[in-house]
VEXLUMZA-732428 format. One line per 4 residues: their letters; for each residue x, y, z of C-alpha. Coordinates in pm, 1 decimal. Each point is the difference from the previous one (the first is absolute). Example, Ala and Ser with C-alpha at 12.3 -4.5 7.8 and 13.67 -1.06 7.14 Angstrom:
BEGIN
as> 1230.0 -450.0 780.0  137.0 344.0 -66.0
//
This chain:
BEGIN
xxxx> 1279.6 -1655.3 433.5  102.3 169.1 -320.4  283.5 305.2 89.2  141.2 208.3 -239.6
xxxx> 260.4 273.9 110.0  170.4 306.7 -202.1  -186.5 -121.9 -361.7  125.0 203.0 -281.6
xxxx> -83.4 -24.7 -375.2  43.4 194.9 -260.4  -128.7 -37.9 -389.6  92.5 192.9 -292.8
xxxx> 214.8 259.0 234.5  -345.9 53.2 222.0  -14.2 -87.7 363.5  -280.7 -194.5 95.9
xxxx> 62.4 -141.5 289.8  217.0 189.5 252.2  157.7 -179.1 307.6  -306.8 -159.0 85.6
xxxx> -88.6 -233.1 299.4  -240.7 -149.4 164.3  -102.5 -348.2 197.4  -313.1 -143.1 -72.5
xxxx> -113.0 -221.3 287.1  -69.8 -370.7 -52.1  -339.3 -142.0 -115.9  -106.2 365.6 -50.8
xxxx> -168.6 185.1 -296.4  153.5 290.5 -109.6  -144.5 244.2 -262.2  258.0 204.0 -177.0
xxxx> -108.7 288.5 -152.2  65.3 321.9 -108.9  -21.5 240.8 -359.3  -9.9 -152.7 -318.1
xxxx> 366.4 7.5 -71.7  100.2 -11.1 370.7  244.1 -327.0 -57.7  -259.9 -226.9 151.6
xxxx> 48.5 -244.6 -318.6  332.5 37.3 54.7  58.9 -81.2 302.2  -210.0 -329.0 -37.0
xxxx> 205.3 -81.6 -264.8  325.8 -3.4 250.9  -243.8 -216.2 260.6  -68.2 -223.8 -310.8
xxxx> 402.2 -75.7 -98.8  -87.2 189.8 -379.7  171.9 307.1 81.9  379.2 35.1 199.7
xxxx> 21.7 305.8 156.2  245.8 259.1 -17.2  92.2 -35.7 380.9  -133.4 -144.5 332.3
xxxx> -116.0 -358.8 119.9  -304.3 -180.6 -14.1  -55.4 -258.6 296.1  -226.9 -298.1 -33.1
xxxx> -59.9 -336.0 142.3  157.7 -267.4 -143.7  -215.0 -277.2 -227.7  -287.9 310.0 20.4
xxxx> -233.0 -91.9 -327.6  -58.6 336.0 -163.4  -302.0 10.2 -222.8  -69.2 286.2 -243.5
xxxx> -221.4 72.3 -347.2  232.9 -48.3 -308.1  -0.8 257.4 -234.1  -137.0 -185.7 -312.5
xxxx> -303.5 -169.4 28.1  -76.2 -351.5 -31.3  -155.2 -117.9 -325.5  -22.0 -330.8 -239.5
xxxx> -250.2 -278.9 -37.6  82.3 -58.3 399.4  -343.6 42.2 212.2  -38.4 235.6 314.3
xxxx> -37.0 -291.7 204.7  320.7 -162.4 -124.0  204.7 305.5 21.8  -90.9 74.1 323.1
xxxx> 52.3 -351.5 100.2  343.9 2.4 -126.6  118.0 292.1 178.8  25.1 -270.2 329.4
xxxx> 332.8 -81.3 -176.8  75.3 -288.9 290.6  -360.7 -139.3 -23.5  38.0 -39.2 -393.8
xxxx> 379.1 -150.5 10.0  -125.9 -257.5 256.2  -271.9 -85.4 -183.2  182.6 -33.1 -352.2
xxxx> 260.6 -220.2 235.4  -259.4 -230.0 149.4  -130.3 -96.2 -292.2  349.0 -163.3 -144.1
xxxx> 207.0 -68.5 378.1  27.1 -365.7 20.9  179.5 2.7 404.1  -222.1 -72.6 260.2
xxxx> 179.6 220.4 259.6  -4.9 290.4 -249.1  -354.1 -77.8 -99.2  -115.8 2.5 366.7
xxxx> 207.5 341.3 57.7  -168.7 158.0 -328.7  -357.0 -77.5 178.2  77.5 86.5 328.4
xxxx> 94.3 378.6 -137.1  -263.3 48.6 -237.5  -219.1 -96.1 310.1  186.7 234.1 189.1
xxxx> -47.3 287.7 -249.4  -330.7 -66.1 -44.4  16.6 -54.9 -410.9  -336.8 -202.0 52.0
xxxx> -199.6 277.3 12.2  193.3 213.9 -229.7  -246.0 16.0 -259.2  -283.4 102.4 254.7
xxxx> 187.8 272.6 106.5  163.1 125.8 -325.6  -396.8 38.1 -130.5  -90.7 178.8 313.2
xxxx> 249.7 268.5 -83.5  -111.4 -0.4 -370.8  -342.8 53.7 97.7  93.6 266.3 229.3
xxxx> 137.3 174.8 -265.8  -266.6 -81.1 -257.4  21.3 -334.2 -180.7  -273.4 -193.3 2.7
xxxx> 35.6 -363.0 -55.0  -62.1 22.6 -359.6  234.0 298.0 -39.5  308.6 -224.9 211.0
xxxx> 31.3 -249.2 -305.1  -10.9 262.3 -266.3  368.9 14.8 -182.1  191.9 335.0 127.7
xxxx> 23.1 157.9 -350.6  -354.6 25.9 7.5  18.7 256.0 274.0  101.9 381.7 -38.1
xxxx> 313.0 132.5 171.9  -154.1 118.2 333.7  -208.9 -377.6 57.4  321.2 -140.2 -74.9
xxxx> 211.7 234.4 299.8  -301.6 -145.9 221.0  122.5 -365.1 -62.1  349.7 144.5 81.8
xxxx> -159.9 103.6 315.1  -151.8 -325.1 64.0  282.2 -204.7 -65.2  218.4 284.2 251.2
xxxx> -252.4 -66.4 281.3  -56.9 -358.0 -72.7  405.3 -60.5 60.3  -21.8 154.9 389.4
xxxx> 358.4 132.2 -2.1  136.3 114.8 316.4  21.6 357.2 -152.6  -267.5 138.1 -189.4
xxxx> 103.6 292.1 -219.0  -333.7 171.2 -223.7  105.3 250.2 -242.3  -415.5 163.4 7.5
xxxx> -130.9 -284.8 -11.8  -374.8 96.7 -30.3  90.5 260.4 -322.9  -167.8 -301.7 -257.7
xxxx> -274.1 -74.1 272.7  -324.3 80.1 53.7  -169.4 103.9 362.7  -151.9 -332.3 52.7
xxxx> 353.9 -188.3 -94.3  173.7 289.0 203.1  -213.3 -88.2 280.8  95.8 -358.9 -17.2
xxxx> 381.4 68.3 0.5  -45.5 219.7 250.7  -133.9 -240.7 239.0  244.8 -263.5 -102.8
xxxx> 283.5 225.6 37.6  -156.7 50.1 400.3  30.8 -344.9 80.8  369.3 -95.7 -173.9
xxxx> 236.1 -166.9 193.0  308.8 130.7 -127.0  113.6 358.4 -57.6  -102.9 264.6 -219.3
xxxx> 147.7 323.4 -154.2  -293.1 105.9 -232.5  62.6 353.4 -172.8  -382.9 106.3 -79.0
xxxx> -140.3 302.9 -16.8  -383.5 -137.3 118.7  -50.7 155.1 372.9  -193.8 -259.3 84.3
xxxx> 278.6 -291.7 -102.5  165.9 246.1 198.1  -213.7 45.8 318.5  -119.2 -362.2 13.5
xxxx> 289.6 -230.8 -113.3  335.0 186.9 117.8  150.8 43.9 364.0  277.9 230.2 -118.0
xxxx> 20.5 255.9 -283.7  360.0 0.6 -135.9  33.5 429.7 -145.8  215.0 0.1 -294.4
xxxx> 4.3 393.0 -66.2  324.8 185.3 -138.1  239.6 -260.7 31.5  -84.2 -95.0 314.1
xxxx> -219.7 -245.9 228.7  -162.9 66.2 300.5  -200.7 -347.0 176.8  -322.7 86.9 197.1
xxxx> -200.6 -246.3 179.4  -365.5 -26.9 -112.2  -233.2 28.5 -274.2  47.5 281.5 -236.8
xxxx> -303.9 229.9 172.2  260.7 -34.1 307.0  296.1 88.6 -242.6  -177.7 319.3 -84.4
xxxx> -91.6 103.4 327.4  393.5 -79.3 133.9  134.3 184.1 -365.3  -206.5 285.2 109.7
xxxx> 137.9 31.2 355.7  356.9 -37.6 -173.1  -79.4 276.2 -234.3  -101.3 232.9 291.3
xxxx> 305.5 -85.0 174.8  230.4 42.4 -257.0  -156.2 341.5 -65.3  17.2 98.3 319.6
xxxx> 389.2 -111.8 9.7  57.0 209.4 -300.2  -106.0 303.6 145.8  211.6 -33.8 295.6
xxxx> 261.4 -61.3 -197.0  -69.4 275.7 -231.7  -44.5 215.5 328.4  291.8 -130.3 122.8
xxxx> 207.3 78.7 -325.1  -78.9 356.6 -19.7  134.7 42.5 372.1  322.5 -157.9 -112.4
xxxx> 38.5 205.1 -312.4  -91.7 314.9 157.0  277.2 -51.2 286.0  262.7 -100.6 -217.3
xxxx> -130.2 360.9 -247.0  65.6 171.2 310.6  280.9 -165.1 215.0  249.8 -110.4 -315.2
xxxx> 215.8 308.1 -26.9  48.9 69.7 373.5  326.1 -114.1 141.2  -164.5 -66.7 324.1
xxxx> -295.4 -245.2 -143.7  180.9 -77.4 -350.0  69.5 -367.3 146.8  -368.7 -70.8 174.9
xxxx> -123.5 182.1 -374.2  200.7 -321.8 -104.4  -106.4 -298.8 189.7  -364.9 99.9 -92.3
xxxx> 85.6 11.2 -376.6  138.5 -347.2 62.1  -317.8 -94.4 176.0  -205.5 155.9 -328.0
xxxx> 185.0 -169.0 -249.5  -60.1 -316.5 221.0  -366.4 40.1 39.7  -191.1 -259.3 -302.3
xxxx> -311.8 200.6 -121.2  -290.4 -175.0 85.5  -231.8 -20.6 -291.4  -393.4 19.8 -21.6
xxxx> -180.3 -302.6 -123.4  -89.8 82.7 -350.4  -333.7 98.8 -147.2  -67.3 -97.3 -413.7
xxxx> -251.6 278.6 -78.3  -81.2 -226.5 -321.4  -181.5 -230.9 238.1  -268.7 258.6 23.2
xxxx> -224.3 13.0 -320.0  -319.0 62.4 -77.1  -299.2 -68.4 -277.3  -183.6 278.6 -167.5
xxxx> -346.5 46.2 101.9  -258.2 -56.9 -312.9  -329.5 236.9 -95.2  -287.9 -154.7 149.2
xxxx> -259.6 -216.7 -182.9  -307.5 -78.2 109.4  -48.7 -381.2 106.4  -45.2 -246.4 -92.7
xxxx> 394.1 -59.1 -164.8  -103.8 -319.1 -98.7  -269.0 -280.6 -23.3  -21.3 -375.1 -109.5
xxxx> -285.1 -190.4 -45.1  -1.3 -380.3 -22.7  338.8 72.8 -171.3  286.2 -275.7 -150.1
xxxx> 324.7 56.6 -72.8  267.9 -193.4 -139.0  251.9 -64.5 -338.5  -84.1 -120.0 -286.6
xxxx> -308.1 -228.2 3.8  67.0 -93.7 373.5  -189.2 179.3 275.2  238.0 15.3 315.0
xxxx> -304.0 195.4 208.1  -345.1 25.2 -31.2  -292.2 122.3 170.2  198.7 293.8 126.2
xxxx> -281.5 297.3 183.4  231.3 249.7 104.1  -63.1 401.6 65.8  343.3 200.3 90.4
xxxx> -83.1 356.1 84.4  224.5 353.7 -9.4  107.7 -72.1 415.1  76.8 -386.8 -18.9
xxxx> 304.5 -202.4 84.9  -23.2 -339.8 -85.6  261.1 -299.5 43.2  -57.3 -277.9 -222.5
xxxx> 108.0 -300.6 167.1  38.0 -399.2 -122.5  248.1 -246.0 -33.9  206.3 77.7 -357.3
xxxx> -143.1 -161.1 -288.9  -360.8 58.5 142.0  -86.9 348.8 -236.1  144.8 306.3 159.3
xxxx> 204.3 122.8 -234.6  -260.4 -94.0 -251.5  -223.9 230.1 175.0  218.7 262.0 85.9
xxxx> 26.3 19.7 -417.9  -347.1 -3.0 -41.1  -63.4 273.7 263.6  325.2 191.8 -199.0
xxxx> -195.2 -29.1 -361.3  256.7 -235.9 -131.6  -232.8 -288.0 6.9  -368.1 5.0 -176.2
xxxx> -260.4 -181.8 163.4  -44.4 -331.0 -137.1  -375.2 -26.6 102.5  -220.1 241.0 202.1
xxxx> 3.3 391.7 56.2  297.1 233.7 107.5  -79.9 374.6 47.5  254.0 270.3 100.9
xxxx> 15.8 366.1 -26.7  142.2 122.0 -293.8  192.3 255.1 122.7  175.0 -222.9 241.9
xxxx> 399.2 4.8 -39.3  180.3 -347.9 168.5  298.9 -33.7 106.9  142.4 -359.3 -40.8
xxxx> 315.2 -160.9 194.3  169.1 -350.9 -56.0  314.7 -126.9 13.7  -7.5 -19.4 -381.7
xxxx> 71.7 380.2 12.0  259.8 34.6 170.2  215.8 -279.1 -168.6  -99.8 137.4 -343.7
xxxx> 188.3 362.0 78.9  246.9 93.7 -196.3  333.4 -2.7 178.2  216.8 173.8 -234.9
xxxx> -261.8 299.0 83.2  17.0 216.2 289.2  -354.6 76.7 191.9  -2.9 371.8 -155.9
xxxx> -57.2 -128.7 -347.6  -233.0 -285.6 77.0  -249.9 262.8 119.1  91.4 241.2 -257.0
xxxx> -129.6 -290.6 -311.2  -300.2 -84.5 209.8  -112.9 398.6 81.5  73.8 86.6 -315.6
xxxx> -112.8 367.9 -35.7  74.0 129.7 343.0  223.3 185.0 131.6  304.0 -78.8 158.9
xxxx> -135.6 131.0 356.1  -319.0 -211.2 -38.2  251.6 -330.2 -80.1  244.3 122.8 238.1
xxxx> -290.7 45.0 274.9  -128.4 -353.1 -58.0  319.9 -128.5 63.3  69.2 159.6 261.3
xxxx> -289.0 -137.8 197.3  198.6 -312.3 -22.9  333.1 100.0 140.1  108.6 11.7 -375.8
xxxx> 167.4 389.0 64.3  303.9 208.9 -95.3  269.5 -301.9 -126.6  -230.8 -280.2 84.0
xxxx> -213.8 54.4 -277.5  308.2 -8.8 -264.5  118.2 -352.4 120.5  6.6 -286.9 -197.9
xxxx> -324.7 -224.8 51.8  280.5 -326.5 -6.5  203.0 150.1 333.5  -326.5 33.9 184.5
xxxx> -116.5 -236.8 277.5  -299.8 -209.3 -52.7  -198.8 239.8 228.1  106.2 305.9 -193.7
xxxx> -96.3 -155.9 -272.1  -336.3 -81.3 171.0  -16.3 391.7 80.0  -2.0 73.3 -369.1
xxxx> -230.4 -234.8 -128.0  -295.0 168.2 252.8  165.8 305.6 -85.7  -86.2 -105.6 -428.0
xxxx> -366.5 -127.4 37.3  -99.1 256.3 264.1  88.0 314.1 -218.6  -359.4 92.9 -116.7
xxxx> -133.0 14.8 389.1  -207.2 -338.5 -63.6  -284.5 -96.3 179.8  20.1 -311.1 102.0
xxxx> 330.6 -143.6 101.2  36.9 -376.4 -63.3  320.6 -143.4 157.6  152.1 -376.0 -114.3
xxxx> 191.9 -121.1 260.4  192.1 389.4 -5.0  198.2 -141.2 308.6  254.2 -236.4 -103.6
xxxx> 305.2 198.5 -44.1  -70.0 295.0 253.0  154.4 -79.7 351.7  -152.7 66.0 317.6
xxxx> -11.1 404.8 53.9  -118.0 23.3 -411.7  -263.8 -221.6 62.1  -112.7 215.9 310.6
xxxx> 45.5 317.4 -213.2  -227.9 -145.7 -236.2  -281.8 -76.4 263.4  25.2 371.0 73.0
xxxx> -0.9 101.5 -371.4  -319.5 -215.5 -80.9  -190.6 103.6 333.3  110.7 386.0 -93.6
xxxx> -176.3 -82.6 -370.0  -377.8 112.3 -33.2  -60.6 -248.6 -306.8  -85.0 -366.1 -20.6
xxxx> 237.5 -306.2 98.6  -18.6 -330.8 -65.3  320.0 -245.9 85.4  152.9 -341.8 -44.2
xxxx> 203.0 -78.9 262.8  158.3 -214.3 272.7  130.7 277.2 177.7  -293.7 -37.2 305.8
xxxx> 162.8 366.3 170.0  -101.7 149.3 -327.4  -346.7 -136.2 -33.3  -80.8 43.6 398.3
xxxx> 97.2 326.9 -69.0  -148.4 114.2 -327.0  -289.8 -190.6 -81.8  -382.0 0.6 134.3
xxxx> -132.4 -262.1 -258.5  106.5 -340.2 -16.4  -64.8 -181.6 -345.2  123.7 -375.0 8.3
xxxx> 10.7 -168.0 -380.7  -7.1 -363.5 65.0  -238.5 -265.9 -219.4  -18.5 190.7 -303.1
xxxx> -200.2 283.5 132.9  82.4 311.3 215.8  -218.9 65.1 358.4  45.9 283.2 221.8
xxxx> 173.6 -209.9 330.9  -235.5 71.2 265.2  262.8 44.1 317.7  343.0 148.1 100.8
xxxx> 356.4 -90.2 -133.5  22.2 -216.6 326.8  -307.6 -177.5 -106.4  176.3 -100.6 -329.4
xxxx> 312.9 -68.3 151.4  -206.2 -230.7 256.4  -202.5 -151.5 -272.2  361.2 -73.2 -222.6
xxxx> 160.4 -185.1 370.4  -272.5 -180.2 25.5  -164.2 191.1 241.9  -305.2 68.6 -71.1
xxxx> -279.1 -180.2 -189.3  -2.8 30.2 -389.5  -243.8 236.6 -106.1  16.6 191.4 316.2
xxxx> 174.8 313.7 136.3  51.7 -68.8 372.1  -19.0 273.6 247.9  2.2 304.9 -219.4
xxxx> -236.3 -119.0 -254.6  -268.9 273.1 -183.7  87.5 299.0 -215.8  234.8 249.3 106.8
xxxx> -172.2 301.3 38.1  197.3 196.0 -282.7  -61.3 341.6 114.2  163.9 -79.6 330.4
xxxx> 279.1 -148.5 -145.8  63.4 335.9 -244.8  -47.8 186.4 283.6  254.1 -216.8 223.3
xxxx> 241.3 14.2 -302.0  -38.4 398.5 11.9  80.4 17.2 321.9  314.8 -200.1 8.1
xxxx> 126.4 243.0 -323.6  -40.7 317.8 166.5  178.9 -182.9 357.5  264.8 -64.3 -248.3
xxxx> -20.7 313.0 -148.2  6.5 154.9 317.7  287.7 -180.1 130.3  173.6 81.6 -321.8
xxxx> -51.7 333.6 73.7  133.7 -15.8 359.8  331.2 -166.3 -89.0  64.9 298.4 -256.4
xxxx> -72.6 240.0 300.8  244.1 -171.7 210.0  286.5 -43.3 -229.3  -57.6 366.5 -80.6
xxxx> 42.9 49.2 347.9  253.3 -237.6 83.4  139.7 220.4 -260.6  -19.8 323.5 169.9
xxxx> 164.0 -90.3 307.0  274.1 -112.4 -157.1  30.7 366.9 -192.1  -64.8 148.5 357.2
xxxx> 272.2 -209.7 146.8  260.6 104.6 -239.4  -92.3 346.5 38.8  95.5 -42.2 383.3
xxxx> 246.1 -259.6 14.5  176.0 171.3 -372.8  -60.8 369.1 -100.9  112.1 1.5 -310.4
xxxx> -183.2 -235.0 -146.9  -333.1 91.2 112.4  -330.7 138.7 -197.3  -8.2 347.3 -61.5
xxxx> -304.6 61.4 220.1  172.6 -223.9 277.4  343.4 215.8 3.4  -223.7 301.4 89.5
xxxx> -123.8 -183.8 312.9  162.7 19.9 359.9  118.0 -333.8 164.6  -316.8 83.9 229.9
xxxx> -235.4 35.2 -301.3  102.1 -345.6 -152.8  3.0 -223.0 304.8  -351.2 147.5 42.0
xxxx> -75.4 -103.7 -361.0  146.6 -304.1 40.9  -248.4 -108.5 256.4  -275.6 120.9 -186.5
xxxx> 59.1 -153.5 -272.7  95.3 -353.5 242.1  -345.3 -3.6 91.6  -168.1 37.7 -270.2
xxxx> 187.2 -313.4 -167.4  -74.2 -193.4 336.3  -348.4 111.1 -36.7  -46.3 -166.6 -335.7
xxxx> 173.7 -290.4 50.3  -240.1 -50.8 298.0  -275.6 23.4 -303.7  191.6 -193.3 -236.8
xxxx> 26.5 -270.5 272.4  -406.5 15.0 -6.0  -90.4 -4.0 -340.3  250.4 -258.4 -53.0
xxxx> -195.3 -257.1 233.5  -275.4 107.4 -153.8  91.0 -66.6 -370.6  126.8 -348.2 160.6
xxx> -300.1 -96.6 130.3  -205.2 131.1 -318.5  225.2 -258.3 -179.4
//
């Protein structure tokens, strides 16, 4: 069990973490999320020993072997294979030992415990991992240096997993994967022994790996049981409470000040007046869970073209005088929504700059409407933004010769309003920073949308604003990602890039997840295999916008009216601080109003309840 109680830390004068507790149970695996900038990092840090906090305890077994990622990658002339080997620090010193002990006794006891820790099979099982996470055999004995940064934070991984500490602790683990490596970790994670406290942002880490989500969210945590579709469902019914609370207090508030108004200057009910301004300055507001309105954005619809976008014909691609693809057929239309999937390595990005008109075809024919603007989204981007700018003058150099409204507009339909847009780029989280990148390349209203992997910095309730952003867009998408929620959710074509050719996947996301475990046949797409019919998933993806829409819609209504009542209750409980319109009303007049406008709000919350199963189940 891993208890912490009263956690406080504070860096450069900011509180992070605020008297925080919680006990995670034994053997379980916890997901701790929470905003980007939450303290989730933070507080692993304190659970790792790299950070001392301010105040409060942190309880854990004794001798517990606590595994985590370090922060520099490994590199050198060492192999994958040998640095994941040598992360079984007791296997390697017995080894080293064995070779040099000259004792008997000792000799026997060095055998009998590298028998015990099974350092026989070592090897085997260190190559599984590396396989599982996309070394071949050939790739294992390659030197590290030869590798980029993210292949190398994969051996990291490797070596993390291979070591089977008692606690796990992943810092996003799957950010330098890709879906078929994420779905490898993900069933490895199912099956580990030990404990876990993984801070991800995937939903389905989430849903299928965790038994308790660990809420990190203004200073404080709150542990649910359950995936994190459970943690929604139980945040939900806390939200609803706590409103509820707060409007009986607020109710409750206005009695109290409107006695103590009327009751202070009498003699006979001064001292009653008294006790009840005790009992006011006593009362701790309760406070609504908070809403970021720059979670809601949006992508500006393009002019229509006529299809098709684009078309290629026995085409290869590649750099230099090296084709990476060939014999690509492809036709992407005005309505499509493809997601391009394929173990890294195999093409995708390769295509996804063909499709974007930064590659030429090496061989074969590419044709594409000439009038067709693309909008193109990597990772690149958003590390190459200037930080000393703010957002405002980003958009300002690359709309150069609009006006301020237009620029100010576009932003906007990013969250980037009022001060936002005049912050420095370098104070901005990695998902704000996200935010203005698709804010940059989608400024002309493009056509087609191609997305690189736009996930990796945005946490959980971005990424689900951005499934509602590109299902709300009338152009055409096509993604790379390992972010399955997003695909299932977004995309009607499946395109898999694997031999050095591209093939529409004929079956489901399931079927390729299947096919990737090892459950179904090569070549085949299990249970769901043929075409999706495209129309009916456009007009399934329709539907689910205008639920959401709808739903939207109804949760404006019934703040508004949540809103009212309170104004009515002041107006009865408080005079003097009611509407205009209300003070003209009798007492008779407003409790009549009041009920009025009571059942209308429990009317739509009756049809909020509705469409909200509904959009659930279109999901």
């Amino acid at each position: 069990m891993l208890n912490f109680s009263n956690l406080t830390v504070r860096l450069g004068g900011r509180t992070i973490l605020d008297r925080v507790s919680a006990a995670l149970p034994p053997k379980s695996k916890v997901g701790l999320i929470g905003r980007n900038g939450a303290g989730k990092s933070t507080l692993m840090k304190v659970m790792i020993g790299q950070l001392e906090p301010d105040d409060g305890d942190l309880d854990k077994p004794k001798g517990l072997r606590v595994g985590y990622i370090a922060q520099e990658a490994p590199s050198g002339t060492t192999t994958p294979i040998e640095a994941v080997l040598a992360a079984d620090v007791e296997r390697a010193a017995l080894l080293i030992e064995a070779e040099t002990v000259e004792d008997p006794d000792r000799m026997g006891e060095i055998y009998d415990r590298l028998e015990a820790i099974d350092a026989y099979t070592a090897p085997s099982r260190a190559s599984t991992i590396l396989v599982g996470l996309g070394f071949d055999e050939e790739m294992q004995g390659r030197p590290l240096d030869s590798y980029s940064g993210g292949w190398k934070m994969r051996v990291a991984l490797a070596s993390l997993l291979f070591s089977n500490p008692d606690l796990l602790l992943l810092d996003e683990p799957s950010n330098h994967l890709d879906l078929e490596a994420t779905l490898w970790l993900e069933n490895f994670l199912k099956d580990y022994p030990g404990m876990i406290v993984v801070i991800s942002h995937e939903r389905d880490l989430l849903n299928n790996v965790v038994d308790h989500i660990l809420h990190l969210e203004g200073g404080k945590t709150t542990l649910y049981a359950g995936g994190y579709d459970s943690f929604e469902r139980q945040r939900a019914e806390r939200a609803a409470q706590l409103a509820a609370a707060k409007a009986n207090q607020d109710a409750q508030r206005a009695k109290l000040q409107d006695y103590i108004a009327r009751n202070s200057a009498r003699a006979s009910t001064a001292k009653q007046a008294q006790s009840r301004q005790k009992m006011l300055a006593k009362m701790q507001p309760i406070a609504a869970l908070a809403e970021d309105p720059s979670l809601s954005f949006d992508f500006p619809d393009p002019d229509e073209l006529r299809p098709p976008l684009i078309t290629l014909d026995l085409a290869s691609v590649g750099y230099g005088d090296t084709p990476i693809l060939q014999r690509l057929n492809l036709r992407i239309d005005p309505d499509d929504r493809l997601a391009l999937l394929g173990r890294n390595g195999n093409g995708k990005t390769t295509l996804a700059r063909l499709l974007a008109a930064q590659l030429k075809p090496m061989d074969g024919a590419m044709a594409s409407s000439g009038k067709m603007r693309v909008g193109y989204f990597t990772q690149y981007q958003v590390e190459e933004l200037d930080r000393d700018d703010t957002p405002l003058e980003h958009m300002t150099r690359i709309m150069q010769g609009m006006t301020p409204a237009a620029v100010r507009a576009q932003l906007g339909r990013f969250g980037f309003s009022g001060d936002r847009a005049t912050q420095k780029v370098g104070k901005l989280s990695g998902g704000e920073r996200a935010r203005l990148a698709l804010a940059l390349i989608t400024r002309d209203a493009p056509h087609m949308l191609i997305l690189d992997e736009p996930t990796n910095h945005l946490d959980v309730d971005a990424r689900e604003a951005l499934v509602q952003a590109l299902n709300g867009y009338k152009g055409t998408v096509v993604i790379v990602s390992h972010d399955r929620h997003m695909i299932e959710l977004t995309a009607d074509r499946l395109v898999l890039v694997d031999g050095g050719t591209a093939k529409e996947f004929a079956g489901s996301l399931e079927d390729y997840t299947d096919l990737i475990l090892g459950k179904a046949p090569k070549g085949e797409g299990g249970k769901g295999a043929g075409k999706k019919d495209k129309k009916a998933a456009a007009q399934a993806r329709e539907k689910a916008q205008a639920l959401r829409n709808s739903v939207k819609a109804m949760e404006q209504k019934i703040a508004t009216l949540g809103a009212r009542l309170s104004e009515i209750d002041r107006a009865l409980f408080d005079p003097k601080t009611a509407t205009p319109a209300d003070s003209k009303r009798t007492t008779t007049e407003l409790m009549k109003l009041r009920a009025d406008v009571e059942k209308e709000r429990d009317a739509i919350e009756a049809e909020w309840l509705e469409a909200s199963e509904a959009l659930e189940q279109a999901a």
